[in-house]
N, C-alpha and C positions, 0 to 999 in steps of 0.2 A: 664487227670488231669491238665497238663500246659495248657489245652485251658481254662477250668475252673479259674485256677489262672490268667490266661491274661485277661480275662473277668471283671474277681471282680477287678482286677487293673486300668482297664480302667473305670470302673463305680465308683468307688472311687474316679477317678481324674475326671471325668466329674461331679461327686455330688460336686465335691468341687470348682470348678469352676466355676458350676450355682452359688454356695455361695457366691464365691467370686464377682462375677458380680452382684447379688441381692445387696451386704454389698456395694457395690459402687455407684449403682443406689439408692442406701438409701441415700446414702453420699452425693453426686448430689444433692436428692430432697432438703434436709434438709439447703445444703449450698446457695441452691436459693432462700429457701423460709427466710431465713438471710439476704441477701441480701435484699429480697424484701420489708422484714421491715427497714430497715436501708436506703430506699432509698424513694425520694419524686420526683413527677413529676414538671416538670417546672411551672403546672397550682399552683402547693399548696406554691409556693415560695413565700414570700412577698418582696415587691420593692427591700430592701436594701438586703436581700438575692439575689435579681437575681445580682443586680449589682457587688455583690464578684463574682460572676462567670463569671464577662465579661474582657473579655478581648480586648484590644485594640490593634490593630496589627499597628505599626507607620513603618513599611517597607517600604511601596509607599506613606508618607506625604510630604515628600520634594522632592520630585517627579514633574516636569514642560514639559509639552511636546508643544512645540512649532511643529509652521506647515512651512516647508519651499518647496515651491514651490510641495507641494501636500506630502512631505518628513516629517515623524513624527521624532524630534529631542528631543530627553528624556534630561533635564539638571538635577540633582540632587542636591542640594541646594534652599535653600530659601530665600538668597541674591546674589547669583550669578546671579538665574533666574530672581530676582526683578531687577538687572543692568542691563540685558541683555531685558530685558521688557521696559526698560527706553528707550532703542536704537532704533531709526527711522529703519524700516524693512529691508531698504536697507544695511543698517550697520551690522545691526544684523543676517542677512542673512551668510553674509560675514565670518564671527566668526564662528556661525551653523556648518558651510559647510566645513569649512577649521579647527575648533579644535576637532566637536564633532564626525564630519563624516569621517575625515581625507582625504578630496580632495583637489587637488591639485591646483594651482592657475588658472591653463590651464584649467583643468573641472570645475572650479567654475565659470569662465569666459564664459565659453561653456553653464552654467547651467542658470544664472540668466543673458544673452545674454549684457553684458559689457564686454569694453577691462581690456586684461590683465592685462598690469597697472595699472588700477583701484581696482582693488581687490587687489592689494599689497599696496595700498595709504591705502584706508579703514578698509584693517586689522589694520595699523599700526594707521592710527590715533583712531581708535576704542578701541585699547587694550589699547590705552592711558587716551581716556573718561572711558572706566571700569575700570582700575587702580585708577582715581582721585575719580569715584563714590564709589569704596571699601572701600578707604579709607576716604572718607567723613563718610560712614556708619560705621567707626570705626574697618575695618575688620585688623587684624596685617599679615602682609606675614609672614612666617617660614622662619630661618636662612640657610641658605642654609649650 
């Protein structure tokens, strides 16, 4: 008689279980096929619909990668890179190498084959011609 009760117990819970998995897979179909009306393919969009859905990612626009000596140097700014675009290569180089890349005056010397001294003359008169050119373009320093 307990194997008979264990039986119907179990076929009770497996009948109710297909139910419950059947009432779910209903549930599924019906929330997709909701979906499916509620939703339009990119072909049926017209012009000013597609364009609410675009979006414009400006992350990499002020983005400038200059080339130094085979060396890709990323500047971020869009007046920084336009002062530093202004600068003869050799100048500009100088700046590159020694703010963006943090080398030192001995490997920058080593790098673009001039003396030492020269690359401490050229930073300094450079960061001078970028300074006058910022401020031509109106840019304000911050208070320290």
């Amino acid at each position: 008689m307990k194997d008979s009760y264990e039986q119907r117990i179990q076929n009770q819970f497996g009948a109710f279980c297909v139910k419950v998995l059947k009432n779910e897979a209903r549930y599924i179909q019906r929330e997709y096929a909701r979906l499916r009306d509620q939703e339009k393919s990119l072909g049926e969009l017209t012009a000013s619909e597609l364009e609410q859905t675009a979006v414009w990612d400006k992350h990499f626009m002020d983005e400038h990668v200059f080339d130094v000596q085979g060396l890709p140097v990323v500047v971020t700014g869009n007046l920084l890179a336009d002062a530093l675009a202004q600068l003869p290569e050799g100048k500009r180089d100088v700046i590159l190498l020694s703010y963006f890349l943090g080398m030192t005056d001995r490997e920058i010397s080593d790098k673009l084959n001039i003396v030492h001294q020269t690359v401490s003359k050229r930073r300094l008169t450079t960061l001078k011609e970028l300074r006058e050119y910022l401020m031509k373009e109106g840019f304000e320093w911050p208070d320290k």
